[in-house]
N, C-alpha and C positions, 0 to 999 in steps of 0.2 A: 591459521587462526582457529582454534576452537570453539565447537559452536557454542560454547555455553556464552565464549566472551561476545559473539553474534547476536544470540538471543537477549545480553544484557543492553548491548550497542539499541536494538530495536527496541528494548522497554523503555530504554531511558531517550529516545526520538519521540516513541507515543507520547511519554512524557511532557514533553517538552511542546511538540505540538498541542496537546490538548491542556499544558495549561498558557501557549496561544493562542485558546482558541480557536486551531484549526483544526477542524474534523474531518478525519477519513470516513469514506462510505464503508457501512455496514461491511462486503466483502474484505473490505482490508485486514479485517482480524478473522476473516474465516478457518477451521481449521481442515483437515482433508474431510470431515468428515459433513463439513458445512458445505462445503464444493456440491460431494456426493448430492447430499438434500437438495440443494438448488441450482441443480443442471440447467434452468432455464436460464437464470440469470450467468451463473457461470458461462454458459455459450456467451452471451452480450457481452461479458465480460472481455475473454479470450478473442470474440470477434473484432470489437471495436478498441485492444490493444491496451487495455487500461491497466492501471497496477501503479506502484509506487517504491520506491528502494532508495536505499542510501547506501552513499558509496566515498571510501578514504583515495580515490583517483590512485590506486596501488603505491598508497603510500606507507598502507600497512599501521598507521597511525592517526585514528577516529578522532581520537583526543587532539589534535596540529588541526588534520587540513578534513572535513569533512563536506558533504552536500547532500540533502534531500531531491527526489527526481519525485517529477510526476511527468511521466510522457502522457503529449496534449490527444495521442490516440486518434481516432478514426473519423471522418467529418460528423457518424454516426454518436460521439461521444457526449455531447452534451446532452440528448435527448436518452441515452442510457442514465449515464449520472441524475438525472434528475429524476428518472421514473424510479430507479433504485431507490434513492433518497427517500421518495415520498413514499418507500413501501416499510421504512423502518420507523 
Protein backbone atom coordinates (compact mmCIF):
# COMPACT_ATOMS: atom_id res chain seq x y z
CA UNK A 1 0.00 0.00 0.00
CA UNK A 2 1.27 3.52 -0.61
CA UNK A 3 1.43 5.92 1.84
CA UNK A 4 -0.16 8.46 0.08
CA UNK A 5 -3.34 5.93 -0.01
CA UNK A 6 -2.36 5.61 4.15
CA UNK A 7 -2.46 9.09 4.61
CA UNK A 8 -5.86 9.49 2.69
CA UNK A 9 -7.32 6.21 4.70
CA UNK A 10 -6.39 8.51 8.02
CA UNK A 11 -7.96 11.96 6.81
CA UNK A 12 -10.89 10.39 5.89
CA UNK A 13 -11.21 8.40 9.80
CA UNK A 14 -10.30 12.01 11.32
CA UNK A 15 -13.02 12.76 9.25
CA UNK A 16 -15.35 10.65 10.09
CA UNK A 17 -14.64 10.66 13.65
CA UNK A 18 -14.90 14.39 14.16
CA UNK A 19 -17.97 14.61 12.41
CA UNK A 20 -19.06 11.95 15.28
CA UNK A 21 -18.06 13.83 17.27
CA UNK A 22 -15.33 11.89 18.57
CA UNK A 23 -12.28 13.69 19.64
CA UNK A 24 -8.89 12.54 19.69
CA UNK A 25 -6.37 14.13 22.27
CA UNK A 26 -4.38 16.95 21.06
CA UNK A 27 -1.18 14.34 20.56
CA UNK A 28 -3.15 12.33 18.01
CA UNK A 29 -2.37 14.80 15.21
CA UNK A 30 1.13 15.53 16.56
CA UNK A 31 3.70 15.84 14.05
CA UNK A 32 7.60 14.65 14.71
CA UNK A 33 8.22 17.81 15.34
CA UNK A 34 5.39 18.20 18.14
CA UNK A 35 6.78 14.97 19.94
CA UNK A 36 10.17 16.80 19.89
CA UNK A 37 8.33 20.08 21.72
CA UNK A 38 6.52 18.07 24.26
CA UNK A 39 8.80 15.33 25.56
CA UNK A 40 7.02 15.68 28.73
CA UNK A 41 3.83 14.69 27.58
CA UNK A 42 5.17 12.41 24.97
CA UNK A 43 7.01 10.31 27.81
CA UNK A 44 3.13 9.76 29.47
CA UNK A 45 2.18 9.16 26.37
CA UNK A 46 4.69 6.14 25.36
CA UNK A 47 4.70 5.22 29.12
CA UNK A 48 1.07 4.79 29.74
CA UNK A 49 0.64 2.97 26.12
CA UNK A 50 -1.81 5.23 24.50
CA UNK A 51 -2.25 5.86 20.63
CA UNK A 52 -4.90 5.08 18.31
CA UNK A 53 -4.72 3.13 14.50
CA UNK A 54 -6.93 1.64 12.17
CA UNK A 55 -6.46 -1.33 10.80
CA UNK A 56 -8.16 -3.53 7.39
CA UNK A 57 -7.19 -7.09 9.63
CA UNK A 58 -4.65 -7.74 6.41
CA UNK A 59 -7.28 -7.65 4.28
CA UNK A 60 -5.59 -5.14 2.28
CA UNK A 61 -9.23 -3.61 1.76
CA UNK A 62 -10.16 -0.33 4.08
CA UNK A 63 -13.04 0.18 1.78
CA UNK A 64 -14.84 -3.96 2.89
CA UNK A 65 -13.73 -4.65 6.35
CA UNK A 66 -12.09 -1.86 8.44
CA UNK A 67 -11.76 -0.99 12.52
CA UNK A 68 -10.64 1.80 14.57
CA UNK A 69 -8.38 0.66 17.97
CA UNK A 70 -7.89 2.67 20.95
CA UNK A 71 -5.68 0.43 23.26
CA UNK A 72 -7.28 1.03 26.88
CA UNK A 73 -3.29 1.59 27.88
CA UNK A 74 -1.77 1.63 31.40
CA UNK A 75 -4.00 1.70 34.75
CA UNK A 76 -2.09 5.11 34.51
CA UNK A 77 -4.35 6.07 31.45
CA UNK A 78 -7.16 7.78 32.43
CA UNK A 79 -5.43 10.31 34.73
CA UNK A 80 -2.90 11.03 31.58
CA UNK A 81 -5.99 11.43 29.12
CA UNK A 82 -7.46 13.76 31.12
CA UNK A 83 -4.67 15.99 32.31
CA UNK A 84 -3.74 16.11 28.57
CA UNK A 85 -7.17 17.25 27.62
CA UNK A 86 -7.51 19.97 30.04
CA UNK A 87 -4.06 21.31 28.81
CA UNK A 88 -5.57 21.96 25.15
Amino acid sequence: MKRSEINQILKSAKAFMAEKQFILPPWANWSVADWKENKEDAHEVIENMLGWDITDFGSGDFTKEACFCLPSGTENSMWTRNRMLKKS
